[in-house]
C-alpha positions in Angstrom: -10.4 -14.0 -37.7 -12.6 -11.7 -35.4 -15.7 -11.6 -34.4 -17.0 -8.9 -36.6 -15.3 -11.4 -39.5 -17.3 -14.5 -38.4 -20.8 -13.1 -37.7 -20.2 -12.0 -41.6 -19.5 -15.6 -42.7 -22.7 -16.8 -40.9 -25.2 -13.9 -41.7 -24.0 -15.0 -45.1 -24.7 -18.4 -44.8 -28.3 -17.3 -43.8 -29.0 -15.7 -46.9 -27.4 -18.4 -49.2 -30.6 -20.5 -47.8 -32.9 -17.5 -47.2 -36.3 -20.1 -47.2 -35.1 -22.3 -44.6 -33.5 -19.5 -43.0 -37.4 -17.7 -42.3 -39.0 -21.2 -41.7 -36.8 -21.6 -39.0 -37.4 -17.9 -37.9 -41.5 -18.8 -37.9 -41.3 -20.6 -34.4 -39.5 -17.3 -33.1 -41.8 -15.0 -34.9 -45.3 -16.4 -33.8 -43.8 -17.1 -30.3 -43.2 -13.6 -29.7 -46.3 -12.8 -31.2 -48.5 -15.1 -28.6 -46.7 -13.8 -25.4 -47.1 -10.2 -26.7 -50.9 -10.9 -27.1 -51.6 -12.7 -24.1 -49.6 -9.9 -22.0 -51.8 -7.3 -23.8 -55.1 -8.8 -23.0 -54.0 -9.7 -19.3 -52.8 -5.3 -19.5 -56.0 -4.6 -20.7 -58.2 -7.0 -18.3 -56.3 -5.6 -15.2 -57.2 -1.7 -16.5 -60.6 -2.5 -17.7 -61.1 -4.3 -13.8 -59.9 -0.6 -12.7 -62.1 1.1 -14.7 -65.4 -1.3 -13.5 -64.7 -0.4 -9.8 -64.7 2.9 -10.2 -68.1 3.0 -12.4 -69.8 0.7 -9.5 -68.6 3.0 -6.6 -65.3 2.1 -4.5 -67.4 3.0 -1.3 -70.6 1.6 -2.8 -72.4 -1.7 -1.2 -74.5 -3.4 -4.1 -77.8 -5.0 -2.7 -79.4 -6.2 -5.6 -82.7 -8.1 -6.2 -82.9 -11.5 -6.9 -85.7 -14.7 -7.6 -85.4 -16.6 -4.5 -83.6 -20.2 -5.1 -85.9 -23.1 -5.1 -85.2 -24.7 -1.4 -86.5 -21.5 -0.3 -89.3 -20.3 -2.3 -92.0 -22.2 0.1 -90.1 -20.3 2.7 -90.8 -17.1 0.7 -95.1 -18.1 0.2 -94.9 -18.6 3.9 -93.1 -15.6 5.0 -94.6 -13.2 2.4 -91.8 -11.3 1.8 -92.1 -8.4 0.3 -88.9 -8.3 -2.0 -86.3 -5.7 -2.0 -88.1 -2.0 -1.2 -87.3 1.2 -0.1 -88.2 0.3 3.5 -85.1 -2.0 3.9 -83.0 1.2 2.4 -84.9 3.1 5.4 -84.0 0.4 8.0 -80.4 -0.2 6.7 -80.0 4.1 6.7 -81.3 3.8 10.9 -79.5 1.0 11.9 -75.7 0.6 10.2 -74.3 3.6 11.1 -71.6 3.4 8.6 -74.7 4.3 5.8 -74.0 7.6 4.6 -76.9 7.4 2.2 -78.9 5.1 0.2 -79.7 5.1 -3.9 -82.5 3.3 -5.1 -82.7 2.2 -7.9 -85.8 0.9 -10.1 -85.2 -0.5 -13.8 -86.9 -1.6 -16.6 -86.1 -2.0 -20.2 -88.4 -0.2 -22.8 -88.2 1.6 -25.9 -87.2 5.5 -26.7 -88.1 7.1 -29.6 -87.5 10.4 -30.8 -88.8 11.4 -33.9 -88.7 8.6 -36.2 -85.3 7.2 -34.2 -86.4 4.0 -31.7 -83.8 2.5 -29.3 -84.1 0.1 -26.6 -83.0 1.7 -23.5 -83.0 1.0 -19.5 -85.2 3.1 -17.7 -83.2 3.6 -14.0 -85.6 5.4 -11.6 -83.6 7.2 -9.0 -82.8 9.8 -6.9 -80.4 13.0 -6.8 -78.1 10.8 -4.9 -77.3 8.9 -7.9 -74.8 11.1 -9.2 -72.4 11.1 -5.8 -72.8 7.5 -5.3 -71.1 6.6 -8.8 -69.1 9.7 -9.3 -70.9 10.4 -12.9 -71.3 13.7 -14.0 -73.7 15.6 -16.2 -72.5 16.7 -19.4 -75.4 19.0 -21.0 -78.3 20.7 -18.2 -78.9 19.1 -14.8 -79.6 16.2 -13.1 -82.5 15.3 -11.0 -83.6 17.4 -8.6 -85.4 17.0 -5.4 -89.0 18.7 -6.8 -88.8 16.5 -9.9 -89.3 13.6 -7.2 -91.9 15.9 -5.3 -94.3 16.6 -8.6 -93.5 13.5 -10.1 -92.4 14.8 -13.2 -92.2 13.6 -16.4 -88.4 14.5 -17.1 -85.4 12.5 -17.6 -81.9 12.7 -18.3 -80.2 10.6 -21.4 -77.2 8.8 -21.2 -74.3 9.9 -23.9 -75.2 7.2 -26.4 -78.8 7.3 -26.0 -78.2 11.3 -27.3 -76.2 9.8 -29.9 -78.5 7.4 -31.6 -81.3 9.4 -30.9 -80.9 13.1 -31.9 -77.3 12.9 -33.6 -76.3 16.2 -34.0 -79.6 17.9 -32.7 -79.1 19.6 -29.1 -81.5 17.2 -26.8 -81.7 19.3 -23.4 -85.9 21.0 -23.9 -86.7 18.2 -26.3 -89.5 15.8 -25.5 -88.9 11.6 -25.9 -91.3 9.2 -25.6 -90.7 6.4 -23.5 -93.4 3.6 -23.8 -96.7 5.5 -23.9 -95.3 8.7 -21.7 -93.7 12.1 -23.0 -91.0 12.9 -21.3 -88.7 16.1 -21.2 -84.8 15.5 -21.9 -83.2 18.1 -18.8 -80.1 16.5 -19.1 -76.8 14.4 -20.6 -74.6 12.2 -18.8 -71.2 12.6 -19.9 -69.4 9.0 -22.0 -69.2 6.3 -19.3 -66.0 3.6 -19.8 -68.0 0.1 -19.7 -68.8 -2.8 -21.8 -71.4 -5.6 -21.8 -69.1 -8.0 -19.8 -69.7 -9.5 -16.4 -68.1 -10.0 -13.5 -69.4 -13.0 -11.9 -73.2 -12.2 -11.6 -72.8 -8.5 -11.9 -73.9 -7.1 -15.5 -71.9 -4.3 -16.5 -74.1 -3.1 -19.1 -73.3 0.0 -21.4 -74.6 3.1 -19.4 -74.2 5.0 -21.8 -77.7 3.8 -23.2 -78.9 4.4 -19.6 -82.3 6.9 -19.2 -82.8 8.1 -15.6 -86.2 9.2 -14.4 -87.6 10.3 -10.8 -87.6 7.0 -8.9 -91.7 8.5 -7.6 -92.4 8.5 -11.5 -91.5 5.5 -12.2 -93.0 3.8 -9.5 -96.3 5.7 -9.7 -96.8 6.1 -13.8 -94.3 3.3 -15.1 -96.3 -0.5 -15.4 -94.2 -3.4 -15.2 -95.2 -6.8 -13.8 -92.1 -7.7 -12.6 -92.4 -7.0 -8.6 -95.7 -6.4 -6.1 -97.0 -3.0 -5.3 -99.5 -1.5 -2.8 -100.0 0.5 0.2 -97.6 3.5 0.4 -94.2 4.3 2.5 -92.4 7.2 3.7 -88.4 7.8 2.5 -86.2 10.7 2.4 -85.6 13.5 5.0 -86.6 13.4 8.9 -84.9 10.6 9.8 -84.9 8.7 6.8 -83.0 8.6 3.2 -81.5 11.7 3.0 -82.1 14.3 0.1 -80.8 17.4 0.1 -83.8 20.0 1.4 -85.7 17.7 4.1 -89.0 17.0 3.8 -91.0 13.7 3.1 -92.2 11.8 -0.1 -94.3 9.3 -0.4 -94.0 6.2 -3.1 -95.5 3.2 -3.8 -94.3 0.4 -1.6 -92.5 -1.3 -4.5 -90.1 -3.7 -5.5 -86.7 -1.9 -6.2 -83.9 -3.8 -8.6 -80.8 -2.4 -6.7 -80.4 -0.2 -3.6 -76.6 1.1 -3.2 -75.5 1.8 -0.2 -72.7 4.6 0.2 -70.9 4.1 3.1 -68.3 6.9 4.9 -65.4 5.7 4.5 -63.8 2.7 2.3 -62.2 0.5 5.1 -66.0 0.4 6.7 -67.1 -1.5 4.0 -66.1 -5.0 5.3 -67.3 -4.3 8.7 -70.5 -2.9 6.8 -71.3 -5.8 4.9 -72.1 -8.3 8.0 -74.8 -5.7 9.4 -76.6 -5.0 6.3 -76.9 -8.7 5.9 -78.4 -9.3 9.9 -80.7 -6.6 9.0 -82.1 -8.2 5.4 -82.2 -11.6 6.7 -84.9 -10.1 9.5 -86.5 -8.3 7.0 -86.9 -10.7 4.4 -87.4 -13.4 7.2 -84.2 -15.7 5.7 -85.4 -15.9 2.5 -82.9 -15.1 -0.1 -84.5 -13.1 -2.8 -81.2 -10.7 -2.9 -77.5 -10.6 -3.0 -75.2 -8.4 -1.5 -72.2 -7.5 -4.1 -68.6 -5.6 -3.2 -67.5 -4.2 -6.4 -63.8 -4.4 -5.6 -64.0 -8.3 -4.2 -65.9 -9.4 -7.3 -63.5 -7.4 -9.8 -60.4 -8.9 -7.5 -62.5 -12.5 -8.2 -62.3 -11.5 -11.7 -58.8 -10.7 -11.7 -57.6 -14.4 -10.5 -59.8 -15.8 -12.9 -57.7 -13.4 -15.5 -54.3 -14.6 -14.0 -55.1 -18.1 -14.1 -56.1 -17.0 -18.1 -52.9 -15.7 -18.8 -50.5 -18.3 -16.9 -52.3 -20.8 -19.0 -51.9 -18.7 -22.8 -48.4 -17.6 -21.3 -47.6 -21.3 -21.2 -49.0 -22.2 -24.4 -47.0 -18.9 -26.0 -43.7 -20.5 -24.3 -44.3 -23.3 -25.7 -44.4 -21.6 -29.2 -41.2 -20.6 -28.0 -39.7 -23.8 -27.2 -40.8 -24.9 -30.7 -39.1 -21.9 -32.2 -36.0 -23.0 -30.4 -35.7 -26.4 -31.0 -36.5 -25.5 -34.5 -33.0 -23.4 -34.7 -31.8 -26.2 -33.2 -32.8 -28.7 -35.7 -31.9 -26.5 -38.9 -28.5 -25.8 -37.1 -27.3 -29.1 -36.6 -28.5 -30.3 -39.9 -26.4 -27.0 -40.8 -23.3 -28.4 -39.5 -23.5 -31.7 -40.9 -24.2 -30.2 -44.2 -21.1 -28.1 -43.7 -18.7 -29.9 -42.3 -15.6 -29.7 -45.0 -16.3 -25.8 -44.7 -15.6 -26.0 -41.0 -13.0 -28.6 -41.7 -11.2 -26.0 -44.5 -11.4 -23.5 -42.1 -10.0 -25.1 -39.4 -7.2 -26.1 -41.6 -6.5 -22.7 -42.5 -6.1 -21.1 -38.9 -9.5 -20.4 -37.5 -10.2 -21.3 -33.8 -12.9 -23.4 -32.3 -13.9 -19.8 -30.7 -14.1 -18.4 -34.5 -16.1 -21.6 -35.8 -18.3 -21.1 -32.4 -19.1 -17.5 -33.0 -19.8 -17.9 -37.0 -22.8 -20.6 -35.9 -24.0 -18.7 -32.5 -24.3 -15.5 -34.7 -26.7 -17.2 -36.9 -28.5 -18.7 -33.7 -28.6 -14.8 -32.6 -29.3 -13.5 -36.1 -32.6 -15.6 -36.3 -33.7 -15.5 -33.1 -33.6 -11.0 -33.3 -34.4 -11.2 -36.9 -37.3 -13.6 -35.0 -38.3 -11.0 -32.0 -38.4 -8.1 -34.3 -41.2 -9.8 -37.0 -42.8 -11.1 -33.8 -43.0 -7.4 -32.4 -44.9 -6.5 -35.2 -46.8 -9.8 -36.0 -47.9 -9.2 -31.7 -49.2 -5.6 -32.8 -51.3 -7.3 -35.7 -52.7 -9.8 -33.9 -53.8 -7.8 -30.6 -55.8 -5.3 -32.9 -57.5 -8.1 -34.7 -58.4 -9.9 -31.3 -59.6 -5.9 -30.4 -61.6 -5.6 -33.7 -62.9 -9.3 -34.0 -63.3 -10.7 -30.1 -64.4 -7.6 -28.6 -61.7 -7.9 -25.9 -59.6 -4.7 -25.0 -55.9 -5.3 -25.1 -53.5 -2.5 -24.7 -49.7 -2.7 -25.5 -47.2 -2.4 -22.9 -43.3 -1.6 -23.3 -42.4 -4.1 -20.8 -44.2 -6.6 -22.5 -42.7 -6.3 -25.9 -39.0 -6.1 -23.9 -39.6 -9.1 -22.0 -40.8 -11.0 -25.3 -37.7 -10.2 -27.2 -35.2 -10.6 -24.5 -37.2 -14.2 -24.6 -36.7 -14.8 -28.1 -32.6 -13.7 -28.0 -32.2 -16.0 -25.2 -33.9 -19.0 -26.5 -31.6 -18.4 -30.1 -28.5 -18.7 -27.9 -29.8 -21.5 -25.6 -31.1 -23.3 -28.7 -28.0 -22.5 -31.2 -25.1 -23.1 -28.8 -25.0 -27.1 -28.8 -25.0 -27.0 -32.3 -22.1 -24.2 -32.3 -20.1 -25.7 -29.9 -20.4 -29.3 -31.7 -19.2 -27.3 -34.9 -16.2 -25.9 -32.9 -15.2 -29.2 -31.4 -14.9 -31.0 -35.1 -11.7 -32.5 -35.6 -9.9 -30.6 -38.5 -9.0 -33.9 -40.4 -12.0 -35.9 -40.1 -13.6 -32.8 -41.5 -12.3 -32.6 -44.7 -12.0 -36.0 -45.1 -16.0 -36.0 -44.2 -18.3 -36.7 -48.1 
C-alpha cells in the first residue's frame, strides 16, 4: 500500500465522522483566524504610525501650550508668565540656528454654517508657512497669502471634509461661511488628509480634514475666546524676525498661541535642536512649565512599542488558540485509534506496514490541520473587516501574515497528530484483533 492509497483510507475516515471531524478542525480554524487578526492590526498600526509622522512634519518640532501642573502654578502668579506667544517663536527663530522658520498656530473650536448646513469645525489661525511645514497641499484656489495677514482679512480656506458636509456638490472657492458671528470668504480647499481621532501619547491627532484656516492677525485681532491673555502688541515676520515670503513687518496682538512648530533644516538637527529650544523657553517662561515640547517621530516610535507589546500579547493568546487546536487533533486522534483498533489490527494482518498505518493517521492530522488553515484564512478576513467596521481600528492584510499562519496550523496538525499515528503504527497485530 502507498502513500497515495493510505491518505485515501484516512481522508475517508474523516468523512465517515464528518461532525467530529469539523469540531476538531474549530481549534485550527479560529487559531488561524486570531493570528491573522492580530498581525493585521499590528500591519495597520505600524502604517497608520507612518502616515501620523508624515502629517505632523518629519523636520517639525511641536511646542505646544499647556495649563501649568499644580507644584508650579504659584511659580507661574509669581513669575507672570505670559504663556506660549509669538515672541518665544521670535526668540527661538534668533537664537537656534537650526530654526528654518516658525508656524504659529492659534485654535479654537466654533461652529460653520453655510446656508442652512452647521458643523463644528477648528478654527487654526496661521500663516503662509503652514503649508511647507506639514507638506499639505491645496486642492481648489490658494492658500493664505502674505496681504491676507497684512489687511486682516476675513478669508479662509476649508478643509476637504468641511467642503463636504458643508456645500456637497456646490463649488465652495468665492462662497461666503459664517464662522461665529463673522462672514468669511472660502479662497481655498485643502486636499483629503490620512488621520483619525487617535492619540499618540498626549498628541491629538484630530481629523484635519474638518480643519478651517484663517490669517493668524484675524484671528487674534477679530476672533474672542477666553482661553489665553492679550494686550499690548508685538512685531513678527520679516527683518530679522519670522520669515514670510516678501519682508516687511506685522503687528498682532501679543497673544497666547496653542502650538508654534518649528521647522528645522535638516532632520538629524532635530535632537540637537530640541535641548536649545528648551534653555530658551525655560528663560522665557521663567521655569514654569505651561508647555511641552513634542518630536513626532519619538512619540509615534513610543507608540509603536506600546503596539508591539499589544501584539506579542494577542500573538500569544492566538497561539494559544493554536495549541488548543492541536491538542484537540490530538485528543480526537487517539480516541480515533482506540476506537479503531481491529481496523489497524486487520490491516496489519493483511500486509500493511507500521509506515502505511503511520501515514493513513498523519494524513488525517494534515487533512484537518489545512482543511483548518484554509477556513481560518477566510474566517481571519471576516473578522479583520468586522474589527475595521465595528472598533474603528485600521487593519490591513498582509501575504506574509496569512503564510506564516497556515504554515502554523500544518505544523501544529503534524506535531499534534504524530504521537497518535505512531502509537497506531506500533500496535501489535494480534492484540489488535483480539482488542473488543
Amino acid at each position: 500500500m502507498n502513500f497515495r492509497e493510505s491518505a485515501a483510507v484516512g481522508l475517508t475516515g474523516l468523512l465517515t465522522h464528518k461532525l467530529r471531524s469539523i469540531l476538531t478542525a474549530l481549534g485550527i480554524i479560529f487559531g488561524v483566524a486570531a493570528v491573522i487578526a492580530m498581525l493585521s492590526i499590528g500591519e495597520g498600526a505600524r502604517r497608520e504610525a507612518l502616515e501620523q509622522i508624515r502629517l505632523m512634519g518629519v523636520n517639525n518640532i511641536i511646542i505646544r501650550a499647556k495649563d501649568p501642573t499644580q507644584q508650579s502654578f504659584s511659580k507661574a502668579k509669581a513669575s507672570f508668565s505670559g504663556g506660549l506667544t509669538m515672541l518665544d517663536g521670535h526668540a527661538i527663530q534668533d537664537i537656534c540656528p537650526m530654526s528654518e522658520f516658525i508656524v504659529p498656530q492659534w485654535e479654537k473650536t466654533v461652529a460653520a454654517q453655510y446656508g442652512s448646513e452647521r458643523k463644528d469645525v477648528k478654527i487654526i489661525g496661521t500663516t503662509p508657512e503652514f503649508l511647507p511645514a506639514f507638506n499639505y497641499n491645496v486642492s481648489q484656489g490658494t492658500f493664505l497669502g502674505r496681504s491676507n495677514l497684512e489687511r486682516q482679512d476675513n478669508v479662509c480656506v476649508i478643509g476637504n471634509g468641511v467642503k463636504d458636509k458643508l456645500f456637497h456638490f456646490e463649488e465652495p472657492v468665492g462662497k461666503a461661511i459664517k464662522l461665529e458671528t463673522q462672514w468669511f470668504t472660502v479662497i481655498g480647499v485643502m486636499e483629503h488628509q490620512l488621520s483619525n481621532t487617535k492619540k499618540i501619547e498626549n498628541l491629538e491627532l484630530r481629523n484635519l480634514n474638518m480643519d478651517i484656516y484663517i490669517p493668524l492677525t484675524t484671528a487674534q485681532f477679530k476672533m474672542e475666546r477666553t482661553k489665553g491673555k492679550s494686550g499690548g502688541s508685538t512685531t513678527f515676520f520679516g527683518g530679522g524676525g519670522i520669515r514670510v515670503s516678501g519682508g516687511g513687518d506685522i503687528h498682532v496682538p501679543r497673544a497666547q498661541l496653542d502650538q508654534l512648530v518649528v521647522k528645522v533644516t535638516d532632520e538629524n538637527a532635530l535632537v540637537e535642536a530640541v535641548p536649545i529650544i528648551r534653555h530658551i523657553l525655560t528663560r522665557r517662561h521663567y521655569g514654569v512649565d505651561d508647555y511641552e515640547i513634542i518630536l513626532p517621530d519619538l512619540l509615534v516610535e513610543q507608540s509603536q512599542k506600546t503596539q508591539r507589546i499589544f501584539n506579542v500579547v494577542m500573538g500569544a493568546i492566538a497561539g494559544i488558540s493554536l495549541l488548543v487546536g492541536g491538542i484537540g487533533i490530538m485528543n480526537i486522534m487517539l480516541a480515533s485509534v482506540l476506537e479503531r483498533t481491529r481496523e489497524i489490527g486487520v490491516r496489519r494482518a493483511m500486509g500493511a506496514r507500521r509506515a502505511d498505518v503511520l501515514a493513513q493517521f498523519l494524513s488525517e492530522a494534515i487533512v484537518l490541520s489545512v482543511a483548518g488553515g484554509l477556513a481560518g484564512v477566510i474566517v481571519g478576513f471576516g473578522l479583520t473587516e468586522t474589527i475595521t467596521l465595528y472598533a474603528g481600528w485600521r487593519t490591513v492584510i498582509s501575504f506574509p501574515a496569512i503564510v506564516l499562519a497556515f504554515i502554523v496550523s500544518v505544523g501544529v496538525g503534524v506535531a499534534f497528530g504524530y504521537y497518535p499515528a505512531r502509537k497506531a503504527a506500533y500496535q501489535n497485530p494480534i492484540d489488535a484483533l483480539r482488542y473488543e
